[in-house]
N, CA, C and O of each residue as an XYZ file, in Angstrom:
852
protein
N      15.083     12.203     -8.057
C      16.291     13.010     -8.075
C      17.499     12.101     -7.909
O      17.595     11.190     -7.086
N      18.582     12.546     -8.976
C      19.660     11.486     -8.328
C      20.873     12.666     -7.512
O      21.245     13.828     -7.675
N      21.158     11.517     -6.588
C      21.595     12.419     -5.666
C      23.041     12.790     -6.293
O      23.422     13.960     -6.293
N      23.523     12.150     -6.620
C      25.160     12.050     -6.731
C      25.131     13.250     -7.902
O      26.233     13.792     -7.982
N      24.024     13.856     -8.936
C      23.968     14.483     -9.923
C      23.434     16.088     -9.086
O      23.335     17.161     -9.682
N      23.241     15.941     -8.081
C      22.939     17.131     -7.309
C      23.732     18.165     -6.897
O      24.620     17.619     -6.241
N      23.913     19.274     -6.904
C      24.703     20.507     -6.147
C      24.405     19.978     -4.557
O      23.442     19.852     -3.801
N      25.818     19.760     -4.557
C      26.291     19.671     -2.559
C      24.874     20.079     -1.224
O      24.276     19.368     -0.416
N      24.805     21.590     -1.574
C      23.573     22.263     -1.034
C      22.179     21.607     -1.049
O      21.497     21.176     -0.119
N      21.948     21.657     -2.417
C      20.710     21.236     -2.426
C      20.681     19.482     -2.162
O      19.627     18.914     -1.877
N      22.010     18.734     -2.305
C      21.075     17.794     -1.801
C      21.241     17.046     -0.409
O      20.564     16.084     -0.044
N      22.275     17.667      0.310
C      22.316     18.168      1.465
C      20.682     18.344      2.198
O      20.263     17.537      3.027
N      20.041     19.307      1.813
C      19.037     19.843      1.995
C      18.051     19.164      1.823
O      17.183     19.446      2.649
N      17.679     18.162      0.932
C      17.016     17.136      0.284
C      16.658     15.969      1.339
O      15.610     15.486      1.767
N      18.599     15.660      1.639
C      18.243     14.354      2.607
C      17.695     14.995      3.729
O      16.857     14.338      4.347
N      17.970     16.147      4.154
C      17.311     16.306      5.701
C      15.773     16.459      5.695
O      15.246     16.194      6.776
N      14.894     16.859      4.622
C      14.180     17.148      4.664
C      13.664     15.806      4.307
O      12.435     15.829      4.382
N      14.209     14.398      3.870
C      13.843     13.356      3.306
C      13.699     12.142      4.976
O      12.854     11.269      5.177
N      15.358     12.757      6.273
C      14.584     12.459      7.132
C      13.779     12.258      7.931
O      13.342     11.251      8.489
N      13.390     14.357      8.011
C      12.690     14.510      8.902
C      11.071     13.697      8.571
O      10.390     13.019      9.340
N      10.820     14.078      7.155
C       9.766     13.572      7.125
C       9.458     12.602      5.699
O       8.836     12.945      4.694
N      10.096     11.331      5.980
C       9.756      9.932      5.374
C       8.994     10.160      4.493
O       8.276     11.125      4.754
N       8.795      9.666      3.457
C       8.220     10.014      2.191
C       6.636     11.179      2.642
O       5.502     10.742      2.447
N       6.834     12.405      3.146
C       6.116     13.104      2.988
C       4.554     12.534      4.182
O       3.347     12.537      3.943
N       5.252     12.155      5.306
C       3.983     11.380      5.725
C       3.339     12.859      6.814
O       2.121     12.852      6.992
N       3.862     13.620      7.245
C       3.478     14.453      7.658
C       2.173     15.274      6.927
O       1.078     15.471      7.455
N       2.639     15.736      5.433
C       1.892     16.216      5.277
C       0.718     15.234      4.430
O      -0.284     15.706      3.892
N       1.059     13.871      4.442
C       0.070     12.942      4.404
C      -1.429     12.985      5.151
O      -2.628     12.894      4.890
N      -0.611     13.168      6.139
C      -1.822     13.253      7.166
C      -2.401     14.948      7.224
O      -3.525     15.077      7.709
N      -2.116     15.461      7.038
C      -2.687     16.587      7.121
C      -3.943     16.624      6.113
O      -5.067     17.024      6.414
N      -3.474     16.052      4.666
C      -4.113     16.076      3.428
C      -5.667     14.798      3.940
O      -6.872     14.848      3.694
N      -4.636     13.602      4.861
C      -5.772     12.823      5.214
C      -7.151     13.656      5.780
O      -8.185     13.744      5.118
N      -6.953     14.284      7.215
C      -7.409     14.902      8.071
C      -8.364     15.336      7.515
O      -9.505     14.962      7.783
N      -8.003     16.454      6.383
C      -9.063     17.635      5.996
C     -10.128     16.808      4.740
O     -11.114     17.346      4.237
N      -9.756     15.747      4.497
C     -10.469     15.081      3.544
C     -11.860     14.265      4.362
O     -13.050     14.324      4.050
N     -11.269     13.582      5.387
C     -12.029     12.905      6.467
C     -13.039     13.752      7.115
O     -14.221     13.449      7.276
N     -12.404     14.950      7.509
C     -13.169     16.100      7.587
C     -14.439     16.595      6.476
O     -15.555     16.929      6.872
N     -14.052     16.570      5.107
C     -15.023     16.749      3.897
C     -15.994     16.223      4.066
O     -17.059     16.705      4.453
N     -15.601     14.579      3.642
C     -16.583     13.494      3.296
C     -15.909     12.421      4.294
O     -14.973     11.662      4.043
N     -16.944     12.624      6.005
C     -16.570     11.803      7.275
C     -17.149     10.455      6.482
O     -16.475      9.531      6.936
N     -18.059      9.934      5.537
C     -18.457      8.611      5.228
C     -17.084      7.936      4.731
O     -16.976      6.715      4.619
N     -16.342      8.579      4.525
C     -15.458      7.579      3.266
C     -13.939      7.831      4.191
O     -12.879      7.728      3.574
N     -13.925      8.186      5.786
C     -13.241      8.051      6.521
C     -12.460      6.288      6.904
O     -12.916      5.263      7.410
N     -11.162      6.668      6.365
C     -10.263      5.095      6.329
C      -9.935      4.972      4.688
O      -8.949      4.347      4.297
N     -10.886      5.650      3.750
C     -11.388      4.909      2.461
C     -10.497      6.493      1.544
O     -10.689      6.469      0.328
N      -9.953      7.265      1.862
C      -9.598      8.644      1.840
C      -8.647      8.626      0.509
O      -8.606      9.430     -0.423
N      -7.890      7.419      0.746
C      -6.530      7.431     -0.240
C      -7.010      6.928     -1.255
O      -6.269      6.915     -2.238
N      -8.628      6.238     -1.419
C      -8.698      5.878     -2.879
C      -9.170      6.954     -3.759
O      -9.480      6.506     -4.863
N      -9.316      8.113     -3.655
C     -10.185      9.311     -4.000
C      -8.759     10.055     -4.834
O      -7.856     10.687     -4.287
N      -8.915      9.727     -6.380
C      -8.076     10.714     -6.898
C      -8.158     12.294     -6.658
O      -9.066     12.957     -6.156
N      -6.878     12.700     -7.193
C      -6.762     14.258     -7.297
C      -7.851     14.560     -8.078
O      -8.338     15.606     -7.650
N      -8.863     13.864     -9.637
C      -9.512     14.656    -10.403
C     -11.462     14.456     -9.457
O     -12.667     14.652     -9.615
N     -10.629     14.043     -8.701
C     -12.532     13.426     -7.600
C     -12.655     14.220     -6.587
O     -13.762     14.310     -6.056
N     -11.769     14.823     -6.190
C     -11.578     15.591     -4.653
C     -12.640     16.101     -5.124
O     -13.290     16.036     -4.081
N     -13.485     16.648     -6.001
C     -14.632     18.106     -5.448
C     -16.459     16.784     -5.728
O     -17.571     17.130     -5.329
N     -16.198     15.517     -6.409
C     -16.969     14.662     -6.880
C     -16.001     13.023     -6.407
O     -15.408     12.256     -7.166
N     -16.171     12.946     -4.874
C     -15.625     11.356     -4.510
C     -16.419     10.315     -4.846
O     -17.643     10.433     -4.777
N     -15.932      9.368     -5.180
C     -16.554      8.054     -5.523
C     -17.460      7.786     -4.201
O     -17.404      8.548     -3.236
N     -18.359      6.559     -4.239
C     -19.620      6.285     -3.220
C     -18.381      5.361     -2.206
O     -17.429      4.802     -2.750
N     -18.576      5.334     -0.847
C     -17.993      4.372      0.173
C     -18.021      3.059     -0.617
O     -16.950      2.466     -0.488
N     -18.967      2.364     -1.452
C     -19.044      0.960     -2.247
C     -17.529      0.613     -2.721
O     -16.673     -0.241     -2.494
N     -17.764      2.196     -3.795
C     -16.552      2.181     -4.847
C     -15.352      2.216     -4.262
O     -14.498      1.603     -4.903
N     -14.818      2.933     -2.838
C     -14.011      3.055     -2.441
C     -13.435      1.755     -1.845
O     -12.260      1.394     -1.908
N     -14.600      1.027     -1.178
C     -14.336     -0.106     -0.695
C     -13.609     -1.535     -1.411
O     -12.927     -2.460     -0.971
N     -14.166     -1.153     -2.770
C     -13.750     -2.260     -3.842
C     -12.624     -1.364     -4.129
O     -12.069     -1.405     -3.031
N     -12.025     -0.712     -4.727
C     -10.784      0.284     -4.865
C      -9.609     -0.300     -3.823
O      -8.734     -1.112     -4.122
N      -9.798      0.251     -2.691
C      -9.155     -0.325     -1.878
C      -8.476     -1.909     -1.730
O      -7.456     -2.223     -1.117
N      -9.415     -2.785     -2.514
C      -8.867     -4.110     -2.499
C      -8.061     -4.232     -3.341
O      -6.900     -4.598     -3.162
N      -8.670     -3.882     -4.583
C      -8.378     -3.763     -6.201
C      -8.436     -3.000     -6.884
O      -9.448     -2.794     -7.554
N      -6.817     -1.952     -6.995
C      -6.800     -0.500     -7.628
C      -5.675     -0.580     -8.608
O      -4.670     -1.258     -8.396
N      -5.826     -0.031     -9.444
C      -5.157      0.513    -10.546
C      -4.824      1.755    -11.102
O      -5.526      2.094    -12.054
N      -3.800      2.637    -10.701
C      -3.534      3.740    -11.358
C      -2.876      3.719    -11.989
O      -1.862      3.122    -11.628
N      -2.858      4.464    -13.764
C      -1.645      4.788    -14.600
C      -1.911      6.299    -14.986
O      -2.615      6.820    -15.851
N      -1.075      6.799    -14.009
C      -0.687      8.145    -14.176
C      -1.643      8.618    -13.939
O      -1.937      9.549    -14.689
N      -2.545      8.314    -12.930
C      -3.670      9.158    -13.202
C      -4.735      9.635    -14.160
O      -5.781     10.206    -13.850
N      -4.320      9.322    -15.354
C      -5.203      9.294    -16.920
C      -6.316      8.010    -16.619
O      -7.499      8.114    -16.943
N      -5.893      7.094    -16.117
C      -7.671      6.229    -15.515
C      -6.819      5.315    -14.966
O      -5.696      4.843    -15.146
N      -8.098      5.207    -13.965
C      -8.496      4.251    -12.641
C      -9.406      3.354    -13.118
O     -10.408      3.680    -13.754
N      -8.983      1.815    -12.729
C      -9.676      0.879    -12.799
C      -9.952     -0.394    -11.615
O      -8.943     -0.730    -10.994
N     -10.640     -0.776    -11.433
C     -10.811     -1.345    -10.311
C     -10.724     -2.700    -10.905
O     -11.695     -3.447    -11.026
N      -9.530     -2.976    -11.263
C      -8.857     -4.869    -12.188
C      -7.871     -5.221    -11.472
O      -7.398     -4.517    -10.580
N      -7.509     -6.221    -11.756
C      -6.274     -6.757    -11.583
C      -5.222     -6.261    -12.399
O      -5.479     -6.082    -13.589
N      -4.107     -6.012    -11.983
C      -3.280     -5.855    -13.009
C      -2.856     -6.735    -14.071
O      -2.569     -6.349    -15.204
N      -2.825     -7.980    -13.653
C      -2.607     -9.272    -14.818
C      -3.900     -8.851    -15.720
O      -3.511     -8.625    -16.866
N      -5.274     -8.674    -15.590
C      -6.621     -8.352    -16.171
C      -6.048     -7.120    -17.062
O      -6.079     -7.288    -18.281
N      -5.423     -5.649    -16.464
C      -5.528     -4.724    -17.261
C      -4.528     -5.009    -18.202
O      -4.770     -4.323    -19.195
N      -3.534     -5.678    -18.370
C      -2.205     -6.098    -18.993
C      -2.938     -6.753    -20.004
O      -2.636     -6.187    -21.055
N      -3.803     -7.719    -20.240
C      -4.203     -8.613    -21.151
C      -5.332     -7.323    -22.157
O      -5.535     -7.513    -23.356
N      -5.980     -6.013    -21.360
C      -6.574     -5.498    -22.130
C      -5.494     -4.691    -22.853
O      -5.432     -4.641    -24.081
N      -4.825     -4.197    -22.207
C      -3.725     -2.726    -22.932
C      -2.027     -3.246    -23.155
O      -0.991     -2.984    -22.545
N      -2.371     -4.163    -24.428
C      -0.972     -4.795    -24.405
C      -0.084     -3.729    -24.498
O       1.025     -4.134    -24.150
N      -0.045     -2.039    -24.942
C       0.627     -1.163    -24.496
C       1.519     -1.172    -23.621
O       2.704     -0.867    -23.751
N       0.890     -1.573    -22.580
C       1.540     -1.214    -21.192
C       2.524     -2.892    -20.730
O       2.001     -4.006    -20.708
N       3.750     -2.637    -20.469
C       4.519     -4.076    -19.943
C       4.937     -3.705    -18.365
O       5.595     -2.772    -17.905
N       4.397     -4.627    -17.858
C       4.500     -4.661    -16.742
C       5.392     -6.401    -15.714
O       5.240     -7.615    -15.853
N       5.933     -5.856    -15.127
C       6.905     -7.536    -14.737
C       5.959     -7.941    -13.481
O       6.362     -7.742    -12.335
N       5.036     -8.357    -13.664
C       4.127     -8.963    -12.777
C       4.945    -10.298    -12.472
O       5.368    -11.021    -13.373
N       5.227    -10.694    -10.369
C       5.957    -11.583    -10.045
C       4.643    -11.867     -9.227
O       3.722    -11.122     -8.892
N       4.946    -13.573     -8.965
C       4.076    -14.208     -7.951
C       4.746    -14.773     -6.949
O       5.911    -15.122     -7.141
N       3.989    -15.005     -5.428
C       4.966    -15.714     -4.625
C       4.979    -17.383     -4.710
O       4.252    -18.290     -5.114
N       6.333    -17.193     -4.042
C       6.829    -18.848     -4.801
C       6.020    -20.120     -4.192
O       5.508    -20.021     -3.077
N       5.947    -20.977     -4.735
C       4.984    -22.226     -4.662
C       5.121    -22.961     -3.527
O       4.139    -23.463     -2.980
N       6.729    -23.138     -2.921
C       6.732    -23.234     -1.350
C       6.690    -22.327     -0.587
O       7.474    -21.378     -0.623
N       5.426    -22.517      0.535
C       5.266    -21.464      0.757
C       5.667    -21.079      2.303
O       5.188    -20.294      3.120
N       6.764    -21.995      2.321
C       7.871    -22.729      3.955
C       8.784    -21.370      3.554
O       9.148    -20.504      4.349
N       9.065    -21.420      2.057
C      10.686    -20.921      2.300
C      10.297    -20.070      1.203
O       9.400    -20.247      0.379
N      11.422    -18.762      1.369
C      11.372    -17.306      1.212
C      13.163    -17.298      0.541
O      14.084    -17.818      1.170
N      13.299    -16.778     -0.479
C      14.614    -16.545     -1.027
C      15.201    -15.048     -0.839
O      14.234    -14.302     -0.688
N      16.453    -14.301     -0.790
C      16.423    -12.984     -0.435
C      18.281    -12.683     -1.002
O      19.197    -13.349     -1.484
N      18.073    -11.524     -0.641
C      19.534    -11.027     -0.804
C      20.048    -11.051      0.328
O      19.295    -10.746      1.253
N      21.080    -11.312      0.569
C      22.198    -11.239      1.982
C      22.353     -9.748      2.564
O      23.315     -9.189      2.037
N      21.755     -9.034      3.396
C      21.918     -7.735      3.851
C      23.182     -7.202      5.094
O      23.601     -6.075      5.358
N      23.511     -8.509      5.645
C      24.282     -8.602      6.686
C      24.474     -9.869      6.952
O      23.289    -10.175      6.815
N      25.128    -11.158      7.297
C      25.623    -12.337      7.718
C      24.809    -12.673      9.271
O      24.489    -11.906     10.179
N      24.675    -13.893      9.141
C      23.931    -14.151     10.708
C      23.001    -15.257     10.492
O      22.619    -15.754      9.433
N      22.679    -15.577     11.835
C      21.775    -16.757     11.951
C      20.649    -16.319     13.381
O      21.064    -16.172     14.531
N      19.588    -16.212     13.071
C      17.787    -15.986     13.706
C      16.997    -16.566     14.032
O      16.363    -16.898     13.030
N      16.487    -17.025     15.044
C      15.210    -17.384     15.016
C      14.295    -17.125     15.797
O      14.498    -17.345     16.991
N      12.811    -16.495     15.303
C      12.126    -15.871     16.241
C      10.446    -15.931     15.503
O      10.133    -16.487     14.450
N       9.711    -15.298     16.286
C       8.494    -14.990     15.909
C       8.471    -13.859     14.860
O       9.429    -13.087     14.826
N       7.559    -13.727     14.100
C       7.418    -13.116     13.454
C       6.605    -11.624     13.305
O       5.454    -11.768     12.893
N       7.039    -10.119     13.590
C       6.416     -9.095     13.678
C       6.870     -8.401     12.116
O       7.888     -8.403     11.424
N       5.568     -7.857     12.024
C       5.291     -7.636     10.722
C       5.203     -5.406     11.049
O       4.397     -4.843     11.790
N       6.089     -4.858     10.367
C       5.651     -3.445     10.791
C       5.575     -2.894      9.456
O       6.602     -2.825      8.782
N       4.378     -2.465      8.970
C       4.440     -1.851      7.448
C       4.171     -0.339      8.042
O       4.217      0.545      7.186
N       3.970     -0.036      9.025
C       3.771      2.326      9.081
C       4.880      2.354     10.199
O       5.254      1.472     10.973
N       5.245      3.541     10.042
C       6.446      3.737     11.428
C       5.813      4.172     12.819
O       6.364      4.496     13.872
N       4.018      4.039     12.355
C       3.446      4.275     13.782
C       3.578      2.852     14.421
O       3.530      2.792     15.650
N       3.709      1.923     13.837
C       3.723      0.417     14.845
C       5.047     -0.026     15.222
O       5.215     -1.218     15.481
N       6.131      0.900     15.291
C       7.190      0.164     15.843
C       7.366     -0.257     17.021
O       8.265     -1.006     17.404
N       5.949      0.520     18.047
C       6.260      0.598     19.777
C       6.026     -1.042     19.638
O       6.502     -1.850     20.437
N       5.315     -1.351     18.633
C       4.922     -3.034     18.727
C       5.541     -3.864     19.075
O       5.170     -4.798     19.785
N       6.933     -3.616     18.499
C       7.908     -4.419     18.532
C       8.547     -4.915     19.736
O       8.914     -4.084     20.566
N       8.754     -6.286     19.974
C       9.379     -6.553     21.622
C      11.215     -7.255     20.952
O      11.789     -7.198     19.865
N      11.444     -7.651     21.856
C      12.730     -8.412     22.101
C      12.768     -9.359     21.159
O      11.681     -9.795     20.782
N      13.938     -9.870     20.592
C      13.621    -11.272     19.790
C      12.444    -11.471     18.854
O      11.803    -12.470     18.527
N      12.363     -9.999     18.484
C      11.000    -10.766     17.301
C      12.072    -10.648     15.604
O      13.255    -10.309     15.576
N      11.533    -10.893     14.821
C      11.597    -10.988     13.427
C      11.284    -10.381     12.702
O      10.614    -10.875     11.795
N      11.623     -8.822     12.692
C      11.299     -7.961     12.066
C      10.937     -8.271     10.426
O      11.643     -9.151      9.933
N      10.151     -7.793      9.725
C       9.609     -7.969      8.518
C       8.914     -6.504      8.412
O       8.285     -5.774      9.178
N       9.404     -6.449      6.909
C       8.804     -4.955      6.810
C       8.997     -4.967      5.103
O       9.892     -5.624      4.572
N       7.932     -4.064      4.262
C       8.830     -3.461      3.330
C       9.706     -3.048      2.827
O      10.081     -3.230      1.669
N      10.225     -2.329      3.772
C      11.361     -1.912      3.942
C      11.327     -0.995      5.253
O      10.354     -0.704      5.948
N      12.646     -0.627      5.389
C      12.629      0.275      6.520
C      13.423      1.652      6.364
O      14.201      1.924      5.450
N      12.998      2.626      7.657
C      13.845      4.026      7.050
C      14.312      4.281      8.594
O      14.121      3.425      9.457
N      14.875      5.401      8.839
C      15.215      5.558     10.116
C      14.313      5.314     11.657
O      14.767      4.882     12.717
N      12.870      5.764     11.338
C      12.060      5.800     12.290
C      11.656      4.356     12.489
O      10.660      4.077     13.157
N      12.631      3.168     11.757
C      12.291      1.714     12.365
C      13.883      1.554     13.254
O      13.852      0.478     13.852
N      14.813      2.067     13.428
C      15.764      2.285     14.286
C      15.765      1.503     15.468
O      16.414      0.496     15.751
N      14.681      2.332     16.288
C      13.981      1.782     17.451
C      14.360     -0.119     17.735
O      15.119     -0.869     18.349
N      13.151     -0.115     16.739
C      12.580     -1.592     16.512
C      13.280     -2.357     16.019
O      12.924     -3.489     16.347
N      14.475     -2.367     15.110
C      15.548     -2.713     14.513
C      16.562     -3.638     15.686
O      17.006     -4.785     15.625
N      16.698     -2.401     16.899
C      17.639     -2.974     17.685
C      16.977     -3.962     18.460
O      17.816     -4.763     18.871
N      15.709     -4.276     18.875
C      15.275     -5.261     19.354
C      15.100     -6.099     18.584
O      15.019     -7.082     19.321
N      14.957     -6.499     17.444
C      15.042     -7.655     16.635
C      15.709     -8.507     16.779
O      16.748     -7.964     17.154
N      15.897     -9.629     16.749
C      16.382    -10.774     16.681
C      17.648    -10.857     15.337
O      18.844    -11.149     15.336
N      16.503    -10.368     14.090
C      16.794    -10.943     12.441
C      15.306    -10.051     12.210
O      14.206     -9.932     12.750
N      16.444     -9.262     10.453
C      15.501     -8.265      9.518
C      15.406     -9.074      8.414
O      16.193     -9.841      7.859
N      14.021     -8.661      8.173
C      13.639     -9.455      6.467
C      12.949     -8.161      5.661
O      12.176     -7.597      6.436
N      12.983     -7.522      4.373
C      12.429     -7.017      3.988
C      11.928     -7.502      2.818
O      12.634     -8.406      2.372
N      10.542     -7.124      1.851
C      10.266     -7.595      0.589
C      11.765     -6.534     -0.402
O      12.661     -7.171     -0.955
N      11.756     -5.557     -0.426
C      12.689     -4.423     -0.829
C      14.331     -4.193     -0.423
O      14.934     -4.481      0.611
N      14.706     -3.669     -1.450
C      16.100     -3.088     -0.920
C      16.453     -4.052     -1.281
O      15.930     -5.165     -1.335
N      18.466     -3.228     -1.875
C      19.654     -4.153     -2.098
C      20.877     -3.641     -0.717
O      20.642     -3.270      0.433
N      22.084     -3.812     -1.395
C      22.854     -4.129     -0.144
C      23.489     -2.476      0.388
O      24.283     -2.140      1.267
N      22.918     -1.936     -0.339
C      23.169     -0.406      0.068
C      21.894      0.099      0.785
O      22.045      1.219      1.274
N      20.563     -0.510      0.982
C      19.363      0.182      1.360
C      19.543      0.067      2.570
O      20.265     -0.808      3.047
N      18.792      1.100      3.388
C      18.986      1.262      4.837
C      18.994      0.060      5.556
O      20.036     -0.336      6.079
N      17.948     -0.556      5.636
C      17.793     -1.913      5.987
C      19.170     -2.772      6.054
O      19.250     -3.093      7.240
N      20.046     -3.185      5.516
C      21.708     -3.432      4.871
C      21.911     -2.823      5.931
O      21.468     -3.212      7.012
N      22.776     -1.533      5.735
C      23.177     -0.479      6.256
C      23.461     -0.792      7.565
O      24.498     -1.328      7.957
N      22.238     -0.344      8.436
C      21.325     -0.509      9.743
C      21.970     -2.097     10.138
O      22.772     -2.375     11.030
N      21.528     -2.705      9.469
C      21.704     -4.177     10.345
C      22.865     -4.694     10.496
O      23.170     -5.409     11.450
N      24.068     -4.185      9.006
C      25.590     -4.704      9.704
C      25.914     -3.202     10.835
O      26.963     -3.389     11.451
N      25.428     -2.217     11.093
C      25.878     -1.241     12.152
C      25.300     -2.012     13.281
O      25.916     -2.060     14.346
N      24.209     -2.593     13.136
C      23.791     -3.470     14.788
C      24.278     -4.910     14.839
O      24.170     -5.687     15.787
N      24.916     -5.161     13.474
C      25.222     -5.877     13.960
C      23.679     -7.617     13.968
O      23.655     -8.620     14.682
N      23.064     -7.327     13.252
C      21.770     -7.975     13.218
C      22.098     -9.134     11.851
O      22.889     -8.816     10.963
N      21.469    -10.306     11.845
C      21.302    -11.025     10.475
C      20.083     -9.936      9.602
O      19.212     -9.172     10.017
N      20.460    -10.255      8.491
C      19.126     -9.240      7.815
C      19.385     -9.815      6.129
O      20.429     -9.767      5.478
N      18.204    -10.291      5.775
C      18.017    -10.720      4.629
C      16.729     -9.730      3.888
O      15.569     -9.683      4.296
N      17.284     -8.987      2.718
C      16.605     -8.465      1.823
C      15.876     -8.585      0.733
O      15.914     -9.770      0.404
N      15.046     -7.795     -0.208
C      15.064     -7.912     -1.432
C      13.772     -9.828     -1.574
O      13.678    -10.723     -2.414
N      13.213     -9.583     -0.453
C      12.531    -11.205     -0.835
C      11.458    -10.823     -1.301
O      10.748    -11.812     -1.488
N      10.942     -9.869     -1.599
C       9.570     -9.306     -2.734
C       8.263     -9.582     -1.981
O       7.455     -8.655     -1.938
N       7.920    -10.866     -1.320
C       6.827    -11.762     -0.576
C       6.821    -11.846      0.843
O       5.897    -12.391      1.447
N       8.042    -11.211      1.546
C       7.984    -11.518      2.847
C       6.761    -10.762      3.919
O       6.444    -10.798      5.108
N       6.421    -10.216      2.907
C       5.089     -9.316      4.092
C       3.773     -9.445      3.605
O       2.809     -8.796      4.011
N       3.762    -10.531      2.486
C       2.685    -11.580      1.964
C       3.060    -12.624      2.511
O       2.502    -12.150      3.501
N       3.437    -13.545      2.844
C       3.482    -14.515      3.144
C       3.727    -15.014      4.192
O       3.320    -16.161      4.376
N       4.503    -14.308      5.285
C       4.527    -14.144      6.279
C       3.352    -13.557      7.597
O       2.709    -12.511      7.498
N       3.311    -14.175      8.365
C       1.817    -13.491      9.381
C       2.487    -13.184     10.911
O       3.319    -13.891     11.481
N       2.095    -12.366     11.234
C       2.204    -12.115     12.816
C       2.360    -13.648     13.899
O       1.488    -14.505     14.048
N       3.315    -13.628     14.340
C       3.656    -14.864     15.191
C       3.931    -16.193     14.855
O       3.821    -17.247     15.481
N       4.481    -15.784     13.228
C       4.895    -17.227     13.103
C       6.592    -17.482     13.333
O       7.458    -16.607     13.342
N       6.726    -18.549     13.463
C       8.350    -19.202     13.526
C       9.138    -19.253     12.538
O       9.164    -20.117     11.662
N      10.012    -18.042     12.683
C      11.093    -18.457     11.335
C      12.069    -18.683     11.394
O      12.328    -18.962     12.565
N      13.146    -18.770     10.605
C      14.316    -19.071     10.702
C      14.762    -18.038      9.880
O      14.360    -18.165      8.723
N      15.353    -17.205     10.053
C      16.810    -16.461      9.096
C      18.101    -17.072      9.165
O      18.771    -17.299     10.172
N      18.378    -17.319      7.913
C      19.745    -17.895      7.483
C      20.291    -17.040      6.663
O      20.495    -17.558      5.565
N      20.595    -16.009      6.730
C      21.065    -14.513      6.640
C      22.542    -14.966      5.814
O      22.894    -14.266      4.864
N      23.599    -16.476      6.331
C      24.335    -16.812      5.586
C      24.326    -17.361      4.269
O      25.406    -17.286      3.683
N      23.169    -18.015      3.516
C      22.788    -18.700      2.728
C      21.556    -17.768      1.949
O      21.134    -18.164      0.862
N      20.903    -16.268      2.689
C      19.737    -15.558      2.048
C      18.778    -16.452      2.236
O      17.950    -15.943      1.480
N      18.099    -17.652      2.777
C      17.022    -17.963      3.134
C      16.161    -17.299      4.778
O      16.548    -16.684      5.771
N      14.606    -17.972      4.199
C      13.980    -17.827      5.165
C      12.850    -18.842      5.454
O      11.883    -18.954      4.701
N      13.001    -19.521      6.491
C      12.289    -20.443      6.616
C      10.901    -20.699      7.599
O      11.145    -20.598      8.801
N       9.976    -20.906      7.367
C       8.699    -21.040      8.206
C       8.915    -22.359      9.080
O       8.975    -23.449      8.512
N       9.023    -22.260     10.358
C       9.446    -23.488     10.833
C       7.535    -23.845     11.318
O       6.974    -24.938     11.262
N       7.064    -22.796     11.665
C       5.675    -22.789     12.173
C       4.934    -21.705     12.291
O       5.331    -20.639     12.762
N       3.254    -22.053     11.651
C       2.738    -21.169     11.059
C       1.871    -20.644     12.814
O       1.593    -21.433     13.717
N       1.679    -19.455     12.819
C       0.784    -18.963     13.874
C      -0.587    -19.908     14.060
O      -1.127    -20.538     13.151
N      -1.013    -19.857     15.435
C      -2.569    -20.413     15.283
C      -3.246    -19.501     15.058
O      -4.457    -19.655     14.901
C-alpha cells in the first residue's frame, strides 16, 4: 500500500494497526501454535509447510533441508536450490543476487545518523530478544521497528543490513541521538555475537576490530 496515495482514515488506521502488531506477528503465532499442535513432529520446522501442504506436510527430513535451502516463487513451486542454481535453470526469472564483500574486517553502509562507536556486538533478529540487550552493545539487526526502542537506547551504535535514511532505524537513532549506520545488506551475516566493532557512522563504515572466541 502506498501510504501517501491513501484516504487520511484509512491510512491512519493502517499505521496503527501496522504498530500494534509488526508485520502481523501476532497472528503469526497463533497460525504457528495450531500447526505445532497438528503435526507436533515438524514443531520449529512449521514455516516451511506451504499454504497448498497444510492438509499433506512435507516429512521433518524435507522440512529440515527447506529450512536451510528454500525457494519460493509465488507459491506456484518450491524448490529446495540455491537461488544462484534456480536462476541458471529459469533464465525467466532475474534476480540481483549480492554477495558479502571479500574483506571480511569491514562492512560499507549508508549514514543513518553521524557518530562514532565502539562496542561488542549484539545481534537481535525477533523483537522477543531485545531483553538481551545490555549497555554499550552494538546493536545489529535487520532492521528495526518500534518494539526495538527499548534496546536502541542502550546501544552504544546501530547497524542494520536494511533501510535508507527515512527507515525507522535513521529516524530512531538521530531522536537518541545514537551513531547508526544502515543499508549494509551483510551486517547480520557477517557479524557474530561479541565481536569488536567499530562504527564510523561519519564515514558509513564498520569495522571488525576483533572477532569473538
Amino acid at each position: 500500500m502506498r501510504q501517501e496515495a491513501s484516504p487520511s482514515k484509512i491510512r491512519k488506521r493502517a499505521l496503527k494497526m501496522r504498530d500494534n502488531d509488526i508485520y502481523f506477528d501476532k497472528n503469526d503465532r497463533v497460525i504457528r501454535s495450531y500447526l505445532e499442535k497438528i503435526y507436533p513432529q515438524l514443531k520449529g520446522y512449521v514455516t516451511t509447510i506451504l499454504r497448498a501442504e497444510i492438509d499433506n506436510p512435507p516429512t521433518l527430513e524435507i522440512a529440515k533441508e527447506r529450512k536451510n535451502n528454500f525457494l519460493m516463487i509465488g507459491e506456484i513451486e518450491a524448490n529446495i536450490i540455491t537461488l544462484s542454481e534456480y536462476q541458471s535453470k529459469h533464465p525467466e526469472y532475474k534476480f540481483n543476487i549480492e554477495y558479502p564483500p571479500n574483506d571480511p574486517t569491514y562492512l560499507g553502509g549508508e549514514i543513518g545518523n553521524k557518530g562514532y562507536a565502539k562496542g561488542r556486538v549484539k545481534i537481535l533478529k525477533r523483537k522477543e530478544q531485545i531483553f538481551e540487550a545490555k549497555d554499550g552493545d552494538i546493536l545489529v539487526s535487520n532492521m528495526t521497528t518500534p518494539d526495538f526502542v527499548s534496546a536502541m537506547k542502550k546501544a552504544a551504535g546501530i547497524i542494520t543490513d536494511e533501510g535508507g535514511i527515512t527507515c525507522h532505524a535513521a529516524i530512531t537513532s538521530r531522536e537518541l541521538k545514537k551513531p547508526c549506520i544502515i543499508g549494509t545488506k551483510f551486517a547480520t551475516q557477517i557479524l557474530k555475537d561479541g565481536d569488536l566493532v567499530e562504527v564510523d557512522a561519519d564515514n558509513g563504515v564498520v569495522r571488525i576490530l576483533e572477532k569473538a572466541k
